[in-house]
GUSELO-688022 format. One record per residue: residue number from 1; z, y, x of N, C-alpha, C, O in turn; residue in one letter. Coordinates in Angstrom, 2 decimals. Layout:
<nodes>
n, n_pz, n_py, n_px, ca_pz, ca_py, ca_px, c_pz, c_py, c_px, o_pz, o_py, o_px, res
NUM, Z, Y, X, Z, Y, X, Z, Y, X, Z, Y, X, A
...
</nodes>
This chain:
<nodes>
n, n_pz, n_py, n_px, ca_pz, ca_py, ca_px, c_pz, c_py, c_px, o_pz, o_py, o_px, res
1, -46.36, -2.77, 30.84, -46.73, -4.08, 31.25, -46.53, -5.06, 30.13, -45.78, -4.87, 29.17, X
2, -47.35, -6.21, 30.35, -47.19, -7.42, 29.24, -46.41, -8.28, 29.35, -46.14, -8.47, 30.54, X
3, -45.72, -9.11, 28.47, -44.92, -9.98, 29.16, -45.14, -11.04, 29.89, -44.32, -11.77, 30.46, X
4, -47.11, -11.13, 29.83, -47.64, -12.13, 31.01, -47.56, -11.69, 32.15, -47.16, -12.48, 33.01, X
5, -47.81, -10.65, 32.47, -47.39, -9.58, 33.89, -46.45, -9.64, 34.43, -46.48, -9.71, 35.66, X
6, -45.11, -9.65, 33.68, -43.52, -9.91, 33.77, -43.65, -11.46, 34.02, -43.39, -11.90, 35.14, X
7, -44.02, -12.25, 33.09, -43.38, -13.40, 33.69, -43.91, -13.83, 34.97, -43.10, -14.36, 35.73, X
8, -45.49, -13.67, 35.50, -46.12, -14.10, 36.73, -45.57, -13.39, 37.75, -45.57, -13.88, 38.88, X
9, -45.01, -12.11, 37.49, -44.08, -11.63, 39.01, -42.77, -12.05, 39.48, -42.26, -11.91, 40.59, X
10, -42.00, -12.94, 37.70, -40.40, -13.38, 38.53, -40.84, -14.65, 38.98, -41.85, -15.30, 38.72, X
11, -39.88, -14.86, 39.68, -39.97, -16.07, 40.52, -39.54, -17.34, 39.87, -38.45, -17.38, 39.29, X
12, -40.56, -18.66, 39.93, -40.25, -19.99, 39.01, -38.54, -20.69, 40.19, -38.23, -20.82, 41.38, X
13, -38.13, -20.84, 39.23, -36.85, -21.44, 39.80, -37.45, -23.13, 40.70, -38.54, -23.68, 40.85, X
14, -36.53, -23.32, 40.97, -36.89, -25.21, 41.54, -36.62, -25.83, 40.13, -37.37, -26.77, 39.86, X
15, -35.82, -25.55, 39.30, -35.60, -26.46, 38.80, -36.56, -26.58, 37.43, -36.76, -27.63, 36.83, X
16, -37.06, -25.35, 37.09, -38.44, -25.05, 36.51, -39.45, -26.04, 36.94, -39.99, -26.97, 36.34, X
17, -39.57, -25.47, 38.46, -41.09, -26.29, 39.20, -40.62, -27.90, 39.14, -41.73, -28.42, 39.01, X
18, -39.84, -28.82, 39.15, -40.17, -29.81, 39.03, -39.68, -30.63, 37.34, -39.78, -31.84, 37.14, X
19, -39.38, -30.03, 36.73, -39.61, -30.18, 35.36, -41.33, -30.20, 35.00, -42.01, -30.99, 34.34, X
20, -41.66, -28.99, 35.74, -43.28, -28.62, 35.20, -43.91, -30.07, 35.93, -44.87, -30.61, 35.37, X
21, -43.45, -30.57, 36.97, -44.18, -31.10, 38.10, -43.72, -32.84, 37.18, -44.50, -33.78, 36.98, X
22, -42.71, -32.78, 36.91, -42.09, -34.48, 36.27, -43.47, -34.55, 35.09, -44.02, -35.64, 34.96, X
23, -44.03, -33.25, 34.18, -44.31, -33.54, 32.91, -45.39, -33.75, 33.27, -45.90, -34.81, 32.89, X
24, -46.29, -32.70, 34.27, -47.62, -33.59, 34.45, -47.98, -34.79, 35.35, -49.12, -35.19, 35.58, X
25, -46.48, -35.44, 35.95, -47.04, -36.79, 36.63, -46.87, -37.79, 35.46, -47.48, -38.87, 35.44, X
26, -45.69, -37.20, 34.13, -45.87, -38.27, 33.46, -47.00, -38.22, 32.39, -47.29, -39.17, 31.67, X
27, -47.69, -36.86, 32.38, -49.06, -37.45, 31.52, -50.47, -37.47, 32.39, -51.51, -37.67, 31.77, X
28, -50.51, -37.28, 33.58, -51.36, -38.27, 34.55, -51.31, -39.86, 34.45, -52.27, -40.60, 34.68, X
29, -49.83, -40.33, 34.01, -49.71, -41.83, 34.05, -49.89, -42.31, 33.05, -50.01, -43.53, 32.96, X
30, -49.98, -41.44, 31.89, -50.45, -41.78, 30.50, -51.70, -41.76, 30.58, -52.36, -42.75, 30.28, X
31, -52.22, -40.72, 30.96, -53.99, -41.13, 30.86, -54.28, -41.86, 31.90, -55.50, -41.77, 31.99, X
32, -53.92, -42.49, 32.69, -54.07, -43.12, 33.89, -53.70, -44.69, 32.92, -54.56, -45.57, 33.02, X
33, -52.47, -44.99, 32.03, -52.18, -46.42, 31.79, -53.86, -46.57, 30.59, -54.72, -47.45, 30.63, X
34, -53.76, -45.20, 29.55, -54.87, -45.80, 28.76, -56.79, -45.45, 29.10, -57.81, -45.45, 28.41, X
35, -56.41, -45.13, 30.77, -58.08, -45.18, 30.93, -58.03, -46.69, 31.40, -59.04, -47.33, 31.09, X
36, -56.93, -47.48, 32.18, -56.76, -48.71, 32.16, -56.96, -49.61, 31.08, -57.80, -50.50, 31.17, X
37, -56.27, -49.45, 30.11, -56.92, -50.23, 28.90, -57.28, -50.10, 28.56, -57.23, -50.85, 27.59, X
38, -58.22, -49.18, 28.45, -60.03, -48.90, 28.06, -60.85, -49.50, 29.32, -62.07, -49.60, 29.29, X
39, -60.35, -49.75, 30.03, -61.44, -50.52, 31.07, -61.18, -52.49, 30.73, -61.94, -53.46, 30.69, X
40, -59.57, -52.27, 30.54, -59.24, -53.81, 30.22, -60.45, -54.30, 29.14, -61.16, -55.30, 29.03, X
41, -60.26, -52.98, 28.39, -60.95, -53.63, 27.00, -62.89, -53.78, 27.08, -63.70, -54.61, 26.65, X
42, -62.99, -52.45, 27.88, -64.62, -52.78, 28.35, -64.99, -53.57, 28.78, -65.94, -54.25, 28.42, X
43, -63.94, -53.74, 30.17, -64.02, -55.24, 30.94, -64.95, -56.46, 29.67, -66.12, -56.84, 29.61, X
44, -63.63, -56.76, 28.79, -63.82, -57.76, 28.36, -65.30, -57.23, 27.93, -66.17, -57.44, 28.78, X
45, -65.75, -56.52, 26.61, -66.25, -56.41, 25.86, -67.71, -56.94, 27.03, -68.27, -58.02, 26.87, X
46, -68.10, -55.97, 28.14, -68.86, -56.31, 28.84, -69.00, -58.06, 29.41, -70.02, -58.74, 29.53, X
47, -67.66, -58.40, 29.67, -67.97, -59.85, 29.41, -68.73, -60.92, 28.68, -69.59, -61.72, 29.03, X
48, -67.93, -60.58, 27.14, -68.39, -61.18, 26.40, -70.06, -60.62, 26.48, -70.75, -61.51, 26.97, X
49, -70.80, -59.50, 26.15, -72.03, -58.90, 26.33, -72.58, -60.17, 27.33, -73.34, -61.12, 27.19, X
50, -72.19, -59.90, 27.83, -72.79, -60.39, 29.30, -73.21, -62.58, 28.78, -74.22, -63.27, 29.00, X
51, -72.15, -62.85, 28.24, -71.93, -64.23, 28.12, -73.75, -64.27, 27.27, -74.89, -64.67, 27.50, X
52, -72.99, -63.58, 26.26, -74.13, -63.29, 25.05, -75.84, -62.97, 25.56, -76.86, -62.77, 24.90, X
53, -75.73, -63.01, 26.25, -77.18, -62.33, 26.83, -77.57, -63.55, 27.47, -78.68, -64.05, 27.25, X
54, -76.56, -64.18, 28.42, -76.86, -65.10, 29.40, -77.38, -66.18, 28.21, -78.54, -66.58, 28.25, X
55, -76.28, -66.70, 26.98, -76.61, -67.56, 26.04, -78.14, -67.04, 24.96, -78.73, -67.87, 24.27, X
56, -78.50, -65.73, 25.03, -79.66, -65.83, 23.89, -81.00, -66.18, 25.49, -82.15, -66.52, 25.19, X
57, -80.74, -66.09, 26.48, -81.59, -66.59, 27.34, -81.93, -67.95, 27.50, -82.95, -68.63, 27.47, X
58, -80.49, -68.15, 27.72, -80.85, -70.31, 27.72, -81.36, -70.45, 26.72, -81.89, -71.56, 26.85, X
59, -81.64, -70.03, 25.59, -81.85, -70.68, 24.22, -83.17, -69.63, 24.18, -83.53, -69.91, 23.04, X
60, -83.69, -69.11, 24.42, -85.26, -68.41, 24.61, -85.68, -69.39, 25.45, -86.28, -70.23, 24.77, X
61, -85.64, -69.68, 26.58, -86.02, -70.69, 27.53, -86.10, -72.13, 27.04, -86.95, -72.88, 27.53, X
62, -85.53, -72.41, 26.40, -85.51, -74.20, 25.89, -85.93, -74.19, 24.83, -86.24, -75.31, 24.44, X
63, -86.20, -72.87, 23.67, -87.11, -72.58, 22.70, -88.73, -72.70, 23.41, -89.44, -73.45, 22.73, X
64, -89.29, -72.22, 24.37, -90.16, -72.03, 24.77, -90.81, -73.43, 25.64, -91.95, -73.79, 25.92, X
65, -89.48, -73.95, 25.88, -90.18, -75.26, 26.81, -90.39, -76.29, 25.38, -91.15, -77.25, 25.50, X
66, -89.89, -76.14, 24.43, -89.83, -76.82, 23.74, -91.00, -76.51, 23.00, -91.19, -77.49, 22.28, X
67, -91.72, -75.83, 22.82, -92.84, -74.73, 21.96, -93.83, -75.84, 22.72, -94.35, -76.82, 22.18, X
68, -93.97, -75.43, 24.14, -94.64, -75.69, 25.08, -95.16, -77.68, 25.52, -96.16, -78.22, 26.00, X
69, -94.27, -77.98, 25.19, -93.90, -79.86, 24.54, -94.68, -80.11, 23.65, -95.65, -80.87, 23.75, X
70, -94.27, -79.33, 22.43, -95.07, -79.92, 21.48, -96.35, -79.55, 21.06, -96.92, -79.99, 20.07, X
71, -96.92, -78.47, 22.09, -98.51, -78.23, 22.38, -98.99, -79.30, 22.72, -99.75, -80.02, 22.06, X
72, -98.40, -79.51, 24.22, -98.79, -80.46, 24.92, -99.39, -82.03, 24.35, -100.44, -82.63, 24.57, X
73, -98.04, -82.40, 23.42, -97.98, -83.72, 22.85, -99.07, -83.65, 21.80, -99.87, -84.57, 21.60, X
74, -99.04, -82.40, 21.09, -99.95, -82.59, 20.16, -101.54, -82.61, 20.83, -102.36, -83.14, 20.07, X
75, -101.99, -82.21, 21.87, -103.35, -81.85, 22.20, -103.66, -83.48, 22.66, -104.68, -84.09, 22.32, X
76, -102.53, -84.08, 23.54, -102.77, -85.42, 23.98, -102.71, -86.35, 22.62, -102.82, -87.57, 22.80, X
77, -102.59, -86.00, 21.64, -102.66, -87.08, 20.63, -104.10, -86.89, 19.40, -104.51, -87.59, 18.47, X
78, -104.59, -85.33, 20.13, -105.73, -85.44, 19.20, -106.68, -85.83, 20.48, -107.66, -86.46, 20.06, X
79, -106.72, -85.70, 21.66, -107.98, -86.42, 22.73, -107.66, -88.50, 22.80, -108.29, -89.44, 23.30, X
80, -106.42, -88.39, 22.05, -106.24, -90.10, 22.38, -107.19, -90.46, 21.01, -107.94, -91.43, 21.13, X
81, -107.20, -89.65, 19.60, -107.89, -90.10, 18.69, -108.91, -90.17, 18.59, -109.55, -90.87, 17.80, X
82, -109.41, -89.22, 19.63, -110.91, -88.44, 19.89, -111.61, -89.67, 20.52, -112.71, -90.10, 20.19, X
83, -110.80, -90.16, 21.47, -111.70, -91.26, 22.62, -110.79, -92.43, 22.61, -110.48, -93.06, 23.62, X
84, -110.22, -92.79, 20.92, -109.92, -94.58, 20.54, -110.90, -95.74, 21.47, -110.58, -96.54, 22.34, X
85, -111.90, -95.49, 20.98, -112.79, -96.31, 20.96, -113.62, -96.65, 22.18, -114.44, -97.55, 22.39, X
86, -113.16, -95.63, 22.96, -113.70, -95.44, 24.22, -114.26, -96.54, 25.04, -115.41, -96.42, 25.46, X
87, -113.50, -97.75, 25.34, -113.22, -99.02, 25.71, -114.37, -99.95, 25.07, -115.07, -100.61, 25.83, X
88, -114.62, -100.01, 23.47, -115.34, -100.81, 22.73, -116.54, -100.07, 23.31, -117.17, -100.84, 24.04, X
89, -117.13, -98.76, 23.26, -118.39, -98.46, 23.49, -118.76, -98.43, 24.96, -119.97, -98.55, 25.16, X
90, -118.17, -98.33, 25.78, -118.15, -98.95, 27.11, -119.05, -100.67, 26.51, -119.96, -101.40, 26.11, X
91, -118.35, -100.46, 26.73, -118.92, -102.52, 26.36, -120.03, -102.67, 25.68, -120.65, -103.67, 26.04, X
92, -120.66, -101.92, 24.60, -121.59, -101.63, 23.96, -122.73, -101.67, 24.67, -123.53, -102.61, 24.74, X
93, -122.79, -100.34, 25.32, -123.75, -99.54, 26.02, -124.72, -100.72, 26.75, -125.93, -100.50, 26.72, X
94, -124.27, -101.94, 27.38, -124.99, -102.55, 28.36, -126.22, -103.19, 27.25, -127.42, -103.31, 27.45, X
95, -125.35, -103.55, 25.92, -126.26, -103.78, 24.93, -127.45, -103.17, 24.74, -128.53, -103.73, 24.93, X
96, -127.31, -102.02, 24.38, -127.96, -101.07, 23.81, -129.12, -100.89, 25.46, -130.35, -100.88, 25.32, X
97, -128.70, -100.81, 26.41, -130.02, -100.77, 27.82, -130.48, -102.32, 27.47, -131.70, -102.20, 27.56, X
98, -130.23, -103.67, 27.14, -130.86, -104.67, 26.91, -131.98, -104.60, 26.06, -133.07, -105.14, 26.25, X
99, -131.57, -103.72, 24.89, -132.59, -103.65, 24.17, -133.65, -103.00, 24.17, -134.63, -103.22, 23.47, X
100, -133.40, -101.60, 25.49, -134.46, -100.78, 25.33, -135.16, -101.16, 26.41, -136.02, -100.33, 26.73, X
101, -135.07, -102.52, 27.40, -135.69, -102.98, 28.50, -136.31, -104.61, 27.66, -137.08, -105.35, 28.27, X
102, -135.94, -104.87, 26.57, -136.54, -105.61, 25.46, -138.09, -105.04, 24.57, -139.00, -105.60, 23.96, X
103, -137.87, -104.24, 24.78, -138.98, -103.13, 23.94, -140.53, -102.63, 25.00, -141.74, -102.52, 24.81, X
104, -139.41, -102.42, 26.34, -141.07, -101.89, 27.45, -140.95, -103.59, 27.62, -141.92, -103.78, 28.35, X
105, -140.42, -104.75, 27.43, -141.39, -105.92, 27.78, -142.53, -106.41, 26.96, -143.72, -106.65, 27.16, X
106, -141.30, -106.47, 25.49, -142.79, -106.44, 24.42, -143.90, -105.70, 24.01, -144.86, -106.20, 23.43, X
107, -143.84, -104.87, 24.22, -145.16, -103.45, 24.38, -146.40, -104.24, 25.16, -147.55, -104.20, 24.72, X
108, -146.04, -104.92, 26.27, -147.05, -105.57, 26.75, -147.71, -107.18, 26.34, -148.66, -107.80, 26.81, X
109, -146.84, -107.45, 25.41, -147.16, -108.81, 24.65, -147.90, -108.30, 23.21, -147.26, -107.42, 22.64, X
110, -149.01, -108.68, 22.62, -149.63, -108.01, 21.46, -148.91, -109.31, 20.17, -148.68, -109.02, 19.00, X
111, -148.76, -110.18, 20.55, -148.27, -111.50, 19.67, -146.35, -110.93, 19.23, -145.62, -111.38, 18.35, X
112, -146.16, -110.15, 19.94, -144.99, -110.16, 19.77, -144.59, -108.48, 19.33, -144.04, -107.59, 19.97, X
113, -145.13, -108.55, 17.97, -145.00, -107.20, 17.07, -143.80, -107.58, 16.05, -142.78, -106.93, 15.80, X
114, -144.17, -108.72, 15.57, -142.61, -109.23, 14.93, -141.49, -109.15, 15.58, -140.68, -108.30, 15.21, X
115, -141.21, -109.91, 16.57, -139.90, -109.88, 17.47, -139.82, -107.91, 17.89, -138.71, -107.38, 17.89, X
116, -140.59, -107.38, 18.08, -140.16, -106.10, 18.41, -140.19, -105.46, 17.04, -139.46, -104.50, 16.76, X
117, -140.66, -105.76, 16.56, -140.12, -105.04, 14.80, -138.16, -104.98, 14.30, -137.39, -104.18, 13.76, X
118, -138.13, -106.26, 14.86, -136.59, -106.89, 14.49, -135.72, -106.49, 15.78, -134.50, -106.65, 15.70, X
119, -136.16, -106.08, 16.74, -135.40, -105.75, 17.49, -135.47, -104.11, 17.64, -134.49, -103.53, 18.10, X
120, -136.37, -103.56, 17.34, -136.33, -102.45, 16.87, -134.95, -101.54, 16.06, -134.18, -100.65, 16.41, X
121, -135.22, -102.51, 14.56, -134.42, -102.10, 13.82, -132.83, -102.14, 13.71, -132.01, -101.62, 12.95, X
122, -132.73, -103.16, 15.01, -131.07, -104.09, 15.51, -130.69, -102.74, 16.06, -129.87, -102.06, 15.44, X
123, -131.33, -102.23, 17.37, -131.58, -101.09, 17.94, -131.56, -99.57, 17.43, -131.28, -98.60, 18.13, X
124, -131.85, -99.58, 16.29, -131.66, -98.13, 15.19, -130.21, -98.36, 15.15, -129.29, -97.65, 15.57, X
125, -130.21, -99.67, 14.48, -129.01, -99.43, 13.26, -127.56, -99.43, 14.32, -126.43, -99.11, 13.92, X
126, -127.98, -99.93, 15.98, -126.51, -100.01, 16.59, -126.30, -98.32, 17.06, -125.34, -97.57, 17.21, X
127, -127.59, -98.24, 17.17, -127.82, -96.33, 18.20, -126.95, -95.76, 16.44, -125.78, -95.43, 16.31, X
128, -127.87, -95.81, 15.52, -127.04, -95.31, 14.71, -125.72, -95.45, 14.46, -125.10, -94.40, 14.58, X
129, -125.09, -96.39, 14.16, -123.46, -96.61, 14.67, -123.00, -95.90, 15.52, -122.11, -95.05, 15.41, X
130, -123.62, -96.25, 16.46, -122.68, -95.42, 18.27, -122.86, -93.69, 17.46, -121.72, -93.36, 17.14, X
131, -123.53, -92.96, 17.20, -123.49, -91.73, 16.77, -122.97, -91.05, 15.78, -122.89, -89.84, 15.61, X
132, -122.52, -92.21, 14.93, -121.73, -91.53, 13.74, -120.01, -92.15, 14.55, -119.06, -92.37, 13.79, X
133, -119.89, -92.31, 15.70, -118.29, -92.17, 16.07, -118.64, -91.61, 17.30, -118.34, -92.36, 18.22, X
134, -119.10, -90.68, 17.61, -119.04, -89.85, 18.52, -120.02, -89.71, 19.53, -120.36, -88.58, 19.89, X
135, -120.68, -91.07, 20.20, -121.63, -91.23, 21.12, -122.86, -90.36, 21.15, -123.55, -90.23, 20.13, X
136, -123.23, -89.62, 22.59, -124.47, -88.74, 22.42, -125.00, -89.38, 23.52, -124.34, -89.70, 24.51, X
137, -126.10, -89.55, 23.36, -127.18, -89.70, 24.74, -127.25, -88.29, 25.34, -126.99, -87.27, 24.69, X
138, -127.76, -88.32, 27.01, -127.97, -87.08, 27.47, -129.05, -86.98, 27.57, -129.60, -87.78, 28.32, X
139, -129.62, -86.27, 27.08, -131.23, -86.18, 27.04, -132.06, -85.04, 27.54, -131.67, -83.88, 27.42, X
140, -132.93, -85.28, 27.95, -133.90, -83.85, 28.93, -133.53, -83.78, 30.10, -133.53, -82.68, 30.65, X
141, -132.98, -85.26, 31.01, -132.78, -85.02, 32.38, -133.74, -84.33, 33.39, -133.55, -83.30, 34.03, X
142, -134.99, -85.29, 33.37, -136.26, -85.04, 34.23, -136.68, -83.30, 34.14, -137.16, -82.53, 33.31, X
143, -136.15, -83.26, 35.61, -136.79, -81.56, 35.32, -135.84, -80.79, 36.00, -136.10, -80.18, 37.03, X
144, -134.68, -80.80, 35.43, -133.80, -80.28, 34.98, -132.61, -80.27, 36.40, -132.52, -81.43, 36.79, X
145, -131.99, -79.63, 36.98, -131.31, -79.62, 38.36, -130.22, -80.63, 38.45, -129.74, -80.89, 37.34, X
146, -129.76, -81.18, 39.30, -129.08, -82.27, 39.38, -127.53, -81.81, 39.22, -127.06, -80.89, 39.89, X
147, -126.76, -82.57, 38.21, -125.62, -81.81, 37.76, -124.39, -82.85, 38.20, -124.35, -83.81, 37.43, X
148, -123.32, -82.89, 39.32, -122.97, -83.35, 39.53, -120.93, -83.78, 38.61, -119.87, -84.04, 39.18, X
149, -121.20, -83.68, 37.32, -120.65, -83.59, 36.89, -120.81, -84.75, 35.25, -120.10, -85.49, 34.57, X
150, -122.16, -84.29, 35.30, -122.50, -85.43, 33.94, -123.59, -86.59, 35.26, -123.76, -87.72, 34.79, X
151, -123.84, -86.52, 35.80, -124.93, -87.47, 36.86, -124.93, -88.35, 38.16, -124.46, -87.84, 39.18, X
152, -125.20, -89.05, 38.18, -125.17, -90.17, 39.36, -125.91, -90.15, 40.08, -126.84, -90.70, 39.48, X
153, -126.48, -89.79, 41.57, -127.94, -89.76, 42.06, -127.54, -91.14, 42.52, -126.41, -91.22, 43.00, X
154, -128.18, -92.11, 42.48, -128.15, -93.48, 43.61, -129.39, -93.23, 44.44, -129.60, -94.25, 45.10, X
155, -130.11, -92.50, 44.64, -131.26, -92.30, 45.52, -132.03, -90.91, 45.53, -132.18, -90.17, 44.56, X
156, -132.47, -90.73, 46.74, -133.37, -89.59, 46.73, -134.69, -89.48, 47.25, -134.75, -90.02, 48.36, X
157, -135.88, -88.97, 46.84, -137.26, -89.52, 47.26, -137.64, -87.74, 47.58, -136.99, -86.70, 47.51, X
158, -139.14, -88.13, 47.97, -139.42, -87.03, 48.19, -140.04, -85.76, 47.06, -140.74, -86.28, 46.20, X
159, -139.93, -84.36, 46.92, -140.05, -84.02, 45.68, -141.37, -84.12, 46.02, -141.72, -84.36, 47.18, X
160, -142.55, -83.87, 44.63, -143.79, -84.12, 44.27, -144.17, -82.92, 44.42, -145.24, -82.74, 44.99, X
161, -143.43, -81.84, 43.98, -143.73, -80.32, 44.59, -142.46, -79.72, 44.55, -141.47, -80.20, 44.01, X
162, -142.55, -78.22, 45.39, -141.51, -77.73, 45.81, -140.63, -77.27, 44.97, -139.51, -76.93, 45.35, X
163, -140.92, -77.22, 44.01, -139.88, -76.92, 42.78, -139.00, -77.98, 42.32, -137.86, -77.73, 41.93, X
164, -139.44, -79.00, 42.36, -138.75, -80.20, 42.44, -137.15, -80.69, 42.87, -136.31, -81.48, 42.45, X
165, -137.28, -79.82, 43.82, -136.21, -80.44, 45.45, -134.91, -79.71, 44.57, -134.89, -78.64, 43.97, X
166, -133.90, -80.71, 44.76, -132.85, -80.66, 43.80, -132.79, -80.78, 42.51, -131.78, -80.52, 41.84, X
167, -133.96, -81.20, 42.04, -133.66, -81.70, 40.36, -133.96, -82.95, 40.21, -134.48, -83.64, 41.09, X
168, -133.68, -83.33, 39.12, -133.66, -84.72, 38.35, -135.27, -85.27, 38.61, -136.19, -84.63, 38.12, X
169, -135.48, -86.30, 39.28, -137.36, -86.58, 38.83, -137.34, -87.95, 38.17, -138.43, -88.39, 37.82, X
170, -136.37, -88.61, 37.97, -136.11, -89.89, 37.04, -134.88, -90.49, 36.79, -134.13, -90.85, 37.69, X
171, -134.65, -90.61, 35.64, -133.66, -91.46, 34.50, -133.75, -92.91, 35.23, -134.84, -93.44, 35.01, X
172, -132.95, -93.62, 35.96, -132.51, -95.35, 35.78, -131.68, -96.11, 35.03, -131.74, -97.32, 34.84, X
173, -130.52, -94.91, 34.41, -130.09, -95.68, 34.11, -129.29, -94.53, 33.06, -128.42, -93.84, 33.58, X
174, -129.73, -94.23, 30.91, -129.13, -92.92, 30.77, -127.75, -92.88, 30.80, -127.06, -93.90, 30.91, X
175, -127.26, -91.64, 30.71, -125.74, -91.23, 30.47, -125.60, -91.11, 29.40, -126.56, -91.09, 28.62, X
176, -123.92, -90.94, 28.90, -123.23, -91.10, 27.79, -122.62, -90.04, 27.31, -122.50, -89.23, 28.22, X
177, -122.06, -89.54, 26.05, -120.95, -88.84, 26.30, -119.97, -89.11, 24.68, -120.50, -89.35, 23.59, X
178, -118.87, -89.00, 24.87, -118.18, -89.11, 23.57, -117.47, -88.15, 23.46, -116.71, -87.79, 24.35, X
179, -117.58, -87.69, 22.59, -116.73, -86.07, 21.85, -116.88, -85.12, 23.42, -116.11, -84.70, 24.28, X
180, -118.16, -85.11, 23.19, -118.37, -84.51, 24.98, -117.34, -84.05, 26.33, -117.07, -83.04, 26.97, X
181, -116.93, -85.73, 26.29, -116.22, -86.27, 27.21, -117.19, -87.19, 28.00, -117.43, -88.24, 27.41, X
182, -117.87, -87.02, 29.34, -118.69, -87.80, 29.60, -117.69, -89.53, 29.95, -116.54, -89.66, 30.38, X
183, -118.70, -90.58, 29.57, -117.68, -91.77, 29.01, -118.69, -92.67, 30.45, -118.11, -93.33, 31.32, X
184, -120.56, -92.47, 30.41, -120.75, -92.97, 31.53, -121.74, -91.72, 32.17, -122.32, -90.82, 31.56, X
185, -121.71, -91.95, 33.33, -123.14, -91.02, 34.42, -124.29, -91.53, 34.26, -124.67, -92.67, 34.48, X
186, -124.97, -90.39, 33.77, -126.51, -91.24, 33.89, -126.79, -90.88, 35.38, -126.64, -89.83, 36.01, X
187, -127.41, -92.55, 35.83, -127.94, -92.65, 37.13, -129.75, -92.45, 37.07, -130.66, -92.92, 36.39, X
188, -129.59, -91.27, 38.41, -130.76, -90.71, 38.49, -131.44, -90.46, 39.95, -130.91, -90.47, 41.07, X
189, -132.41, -90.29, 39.67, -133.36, -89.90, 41.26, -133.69, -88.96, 41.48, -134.70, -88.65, 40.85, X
190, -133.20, -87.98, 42.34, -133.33, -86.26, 43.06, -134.38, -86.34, 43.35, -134.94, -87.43, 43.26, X
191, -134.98, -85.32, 43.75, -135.86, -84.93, 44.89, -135.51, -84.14, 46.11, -134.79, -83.15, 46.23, X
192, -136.21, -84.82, 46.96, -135.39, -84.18, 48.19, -136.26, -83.16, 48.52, -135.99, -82.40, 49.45, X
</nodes>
């Protein structure tokens, strides 16, 4: 026999068995105190993690609103430059229909080729102005389906033929537009 054979058949004394029994409760309590302070210490570490995450968030978030600001501010400061003037050509415009209801009067006067010569050219040179800062006439209404977005109907007649019904059949009064921003509606006559 071996002396492992021998020793597993004599009998462990008491005072053996709780010697054996003292040594592994006291290194149960050893790995028991430092799986504790490995959790103390995770604890924290996960804390701090945790802080850290919460802080690169607030600061992604107020990066982004802040991104988001100065889109904003900037887009509203290039449509305020865009349509300065907005106000002055408002005011314009009634001009500019004076003159072109100046023009079908003189057409019918033959004495009055001078005065429409000079009012003619008053008439270029303001249309020209209004277009080199932005102003477009809308042009090619008649025909064309009634767009309730650039157009004004103040009336509706009957169409002339059936193709008609819902489009434009006359200009009263044209529309505007600046940096194609419509500024006025051209008022027009449907067909019904």
């Amino acid at each position: 026999m071996s002396e492992k054979e021998t020793i597993k058949d004599e009998p462990i004394t008491s005072k053996e068995q709780e010697v054996k029994e003292n040594e592994s409760v006291q290194e149960i309590g050893k790995e028991s105190e430092t799986q504790a302070s490995q959790k103390a210490e995770i604890s924290k570490e996960e804390k701090l993690q945790m802080e850290v995450e919460d802080l690169k968030d607030k600061y992604l978030r107020l990066y982004s609103e802040f991104e988001n600001y100065r889109r904003r501010t900037s887009k509203e400061r290039i449509d305020l430059i865009k349509t300065a003037s907005e106000d002055l050509i408002k005011e314009i415009l009634p001009i500019l229909d004076d003159f072109e209801r100046a023009f079908k009067a003189s057409e019918k006067e033959d004495d009055a080729t001078i005065v429409r010569e000079g009012n003619l050219l008053v008439f270029h040179k303001l249309l020209k102005t209004l277009e080199n800062k932005g102003i477009k006439e809308m042009e090619n209404l008649i025909g064309n389906p009634f767009d309730p977005d650039t157009q004004e109907a103040i009336t509706q007649i009957p169409a002339p033929t059936e193709e008609m019904k819902g489009m434009v059949i006359d200009v009263v009064e044209k529309g505007y537009t600046l940096s194609d921003k419509v500024i006025r509606y051209a008022k027009v006559v449907t067909g019904a």
